[in-house]
N, C-alpha and C positions, 0 to 999 in steps of 0.2 A: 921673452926668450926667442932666440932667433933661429929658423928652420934649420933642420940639418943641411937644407940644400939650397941654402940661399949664397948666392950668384953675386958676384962683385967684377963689376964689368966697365972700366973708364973710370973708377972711383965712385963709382955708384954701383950701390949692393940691389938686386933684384929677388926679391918672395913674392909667392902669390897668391890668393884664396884657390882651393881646390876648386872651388865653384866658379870662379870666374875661366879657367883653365878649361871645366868641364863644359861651359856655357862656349867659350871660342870654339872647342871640337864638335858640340853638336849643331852652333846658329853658326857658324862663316859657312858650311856647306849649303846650309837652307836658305841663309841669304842670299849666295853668287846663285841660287839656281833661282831665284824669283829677279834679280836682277838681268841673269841671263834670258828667262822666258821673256823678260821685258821689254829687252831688244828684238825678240822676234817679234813679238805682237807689233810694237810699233815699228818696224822695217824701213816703213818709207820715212821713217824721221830720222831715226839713226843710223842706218846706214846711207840713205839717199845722198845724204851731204858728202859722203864721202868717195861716191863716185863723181858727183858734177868736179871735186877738187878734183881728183885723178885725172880724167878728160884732159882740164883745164893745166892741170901744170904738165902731163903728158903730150899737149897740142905745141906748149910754151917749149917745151925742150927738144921735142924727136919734131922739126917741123917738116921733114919730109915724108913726116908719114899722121895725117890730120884721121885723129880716128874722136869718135863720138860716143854717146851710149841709148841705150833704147830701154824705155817701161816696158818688160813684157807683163807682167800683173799686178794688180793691187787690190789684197781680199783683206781689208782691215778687220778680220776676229781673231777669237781666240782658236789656239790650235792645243787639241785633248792633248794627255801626255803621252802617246804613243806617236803621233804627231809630233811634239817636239822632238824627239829623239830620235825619228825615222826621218825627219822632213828636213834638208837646208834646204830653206827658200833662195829661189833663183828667179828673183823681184827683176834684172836687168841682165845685159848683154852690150859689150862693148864690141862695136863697131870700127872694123880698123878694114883702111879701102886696101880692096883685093884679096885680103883674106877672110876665111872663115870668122863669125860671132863667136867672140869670147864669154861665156856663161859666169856672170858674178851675182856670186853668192852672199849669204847672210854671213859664212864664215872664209871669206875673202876677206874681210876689213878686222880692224884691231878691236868694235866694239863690244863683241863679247868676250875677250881678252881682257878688256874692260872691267867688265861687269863683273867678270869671277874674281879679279883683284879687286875691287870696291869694295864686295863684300867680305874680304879676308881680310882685308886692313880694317874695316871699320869694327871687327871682332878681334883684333887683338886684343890679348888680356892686359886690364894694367896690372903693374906692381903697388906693393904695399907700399913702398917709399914716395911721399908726399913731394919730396923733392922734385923725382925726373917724371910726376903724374901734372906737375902744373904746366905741362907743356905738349903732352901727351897729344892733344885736340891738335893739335899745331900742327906736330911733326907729322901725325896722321891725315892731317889736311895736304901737305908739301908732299907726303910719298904720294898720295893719291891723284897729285895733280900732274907732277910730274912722271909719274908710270904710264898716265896715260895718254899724257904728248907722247911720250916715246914710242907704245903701241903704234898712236895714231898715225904719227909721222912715217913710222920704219916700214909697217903697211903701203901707204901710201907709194912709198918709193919700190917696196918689194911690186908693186903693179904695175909700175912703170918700166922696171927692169925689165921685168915679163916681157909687155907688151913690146916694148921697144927688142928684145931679144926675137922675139917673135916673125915680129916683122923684116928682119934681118937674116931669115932664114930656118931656124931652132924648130924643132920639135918641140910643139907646145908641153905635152907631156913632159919631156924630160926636163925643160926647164921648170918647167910648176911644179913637180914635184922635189927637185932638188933644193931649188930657193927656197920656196917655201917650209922648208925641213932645217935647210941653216937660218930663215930668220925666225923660225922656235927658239933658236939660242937665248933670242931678246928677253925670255923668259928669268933665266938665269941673274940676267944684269939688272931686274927688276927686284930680285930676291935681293940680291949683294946693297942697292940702294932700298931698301927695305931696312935693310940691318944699320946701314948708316941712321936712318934718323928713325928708325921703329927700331929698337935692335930687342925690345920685348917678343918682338916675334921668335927668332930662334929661341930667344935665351928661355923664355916657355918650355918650349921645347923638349930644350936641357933639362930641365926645372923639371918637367912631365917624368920623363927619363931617369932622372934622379931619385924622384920619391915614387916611382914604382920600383926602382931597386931598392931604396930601405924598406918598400912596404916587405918583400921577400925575403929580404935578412932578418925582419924583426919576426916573418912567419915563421923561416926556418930557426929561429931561434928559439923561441917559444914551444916547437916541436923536440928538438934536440933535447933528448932527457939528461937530467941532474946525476952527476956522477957523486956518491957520498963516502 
């Protein structure tokens, strides 16, 4: 017998165990947060790559203005959790001649952007239908690969904006904080190809949505007394 809320989406219908449903809302948080602590522990691995690119295609494009970067620290432990959530590490500084060091951080780069989508995608629930689950591994491999060029990349270039805007006269402030607020959007267009080849993740969702409202009407049903 098929759920009251089962979902038919592209010609294929979506149900889902309660417990798989319950199991994405409590492990995709727990996940992206030990993925996220991950990147900070390792720093100079994950993010270091991502400033020598920036330098490097930054030096390639704006050449009238050759900037560098500098290690201010490298304390490879573990940081308690008051610590992660009080600390962005500010591992480097970009060096741009005649102005002020730019201070780049852990959450300057796309890789904990990263991380908290790895762990969301990799907790999607499947569907009961054997059908769109033989491919499920797949498509969840292709969101995850491609979400996170696109992080990596768009970063990348939000840095260079920056700095090149920077050097050009800008108030670092106003520029940082404005760019960096429009490219949050990327966020958005991560969700929308999510739904393209994961579309379990909304439809969940919905699914969630759904059978908490029957759970309500069957409550208030069962309360509502028998008229004879």
């Amino acid at each position: 017998m098929n759920s009251v809320t089962e979902i038919e989406y592209k010609e294929n219908k979506y149900d889902f165990d309660a417990w798989r449903v319950l199991l994405f809302w409590i492990m995709a948080p727990i996940l992206s947060f030990v993925f996220f602590y991950l990147t900070k522990y390792f720093w100079f691995w994950t993010h270091g790559p991502v400033v020598k690119q920036t330098v490097w295609l930054g030096n390639l494009i704006i050449k009238d203005a050759p900037f560098g970067w500098e290690l201010n620290t490298f304390v490879p432990k573990f940081h308690n959790l008051r610590e992660l959530f009080a600390i962005d590490i500010s591992g480097y500084s970009f060096t741009v001649v005649g102005y002020a060091d730019i201070g780049f951080t852990t959450m300057c780069t796309g890789v904990q952007a990263i991380a908290i989508f790895a762990g969301l995608i990799l907790m999607i629930p499947h569907s009961k239908n054997d059908k769109v689950n033989k491919t499920i591994w797949w498509r969840k491999l292709l969101s995850l690969i491609v979400s996170s060029l696109i992080f990596y990349i768009v970063n990348i270039a939000r840095m260079i904006l920056q700095i090149g805007l920077y050097y050009n006269g800008w108030n670092w402030d106003d520029i940082h904080v404005s760019i960096s607020a429009a490219s949050s959007f990327i966020a958005a267009l991560i969700i929308i190809l999510m739904h393209r080849w994961i579309p379990e993740f909304i439809i969940s969702i919905i699914w969630t949505l759904g059978e908490l409202k029957q759970f309500f009407i069957n409550l208030k049903i069962r309360k509502t007394p028998v008229k004879i």
